[in-house]
N, C-alpha and C positions, 0 to 999 in steps of 0.2 A: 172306150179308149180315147184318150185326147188326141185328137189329129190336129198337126200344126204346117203352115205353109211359108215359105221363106222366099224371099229375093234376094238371089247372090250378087254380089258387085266383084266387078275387075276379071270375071270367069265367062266362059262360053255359056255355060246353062244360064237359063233365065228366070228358075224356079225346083224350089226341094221343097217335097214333100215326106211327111214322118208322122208316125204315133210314137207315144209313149206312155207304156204301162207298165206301172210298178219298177219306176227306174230305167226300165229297160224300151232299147230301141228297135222300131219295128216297121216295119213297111216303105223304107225307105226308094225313093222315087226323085228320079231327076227329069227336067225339060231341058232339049239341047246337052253341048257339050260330048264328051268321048262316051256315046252311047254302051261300047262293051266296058269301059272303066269302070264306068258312075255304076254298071248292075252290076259290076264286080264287089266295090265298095258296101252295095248294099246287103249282097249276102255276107260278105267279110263280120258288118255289124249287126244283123240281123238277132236279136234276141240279145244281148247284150250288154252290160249298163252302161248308162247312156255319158254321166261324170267318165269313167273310163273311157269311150269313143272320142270323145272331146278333145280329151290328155292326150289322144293318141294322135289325133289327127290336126290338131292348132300349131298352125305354124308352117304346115305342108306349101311348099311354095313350086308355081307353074311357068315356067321360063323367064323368071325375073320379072313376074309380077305384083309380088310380094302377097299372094294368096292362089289359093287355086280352089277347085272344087270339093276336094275334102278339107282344106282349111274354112271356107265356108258352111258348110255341115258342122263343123264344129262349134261355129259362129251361134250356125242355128239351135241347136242345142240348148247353146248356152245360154243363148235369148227365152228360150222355151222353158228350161230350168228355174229360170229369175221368175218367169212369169207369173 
């Protein structure tokens, strides 16, 4: 299973970590940030495919920052995606 590791910018975490198999998102992991959110987010997408987690979650913005922690997961995704 591909394990991929990301640096979020403009947000409290300082790293997300993910698999992805067969489309589908899994093992979803944050450093720092709103600790019950970020594991909330994960089982939210946990099994899931991952083009759909993306769409859902790009654009999500954190007190007028203009990204937050699931807009950044999406980021990553979509980085991981191209890749």
């Amino acid at each position: 299973m591909p394990s991929y590791s990301f640096t979020p910018r403009g947000v409290c975490s300082v790293n997300i970590t993910f698999d992805i198999e067969d489309g589908k998102v899994h093992n979803v992991k944050y450093i720092g940030g709103c600790d019950g959110n970020l594991k909330a987010i994960g089982k939210l997408v946990e099994g899931k495919d991952a083009k759909e987690v993306a769409d859902i979650l790009r654009g999500n913005d954190c007190r007028g920052r203009g990204t937050s922690c699931a807009d950044q997961l999406a980021k990553a995704i979509d980085s991981a995606l191209e890749g």
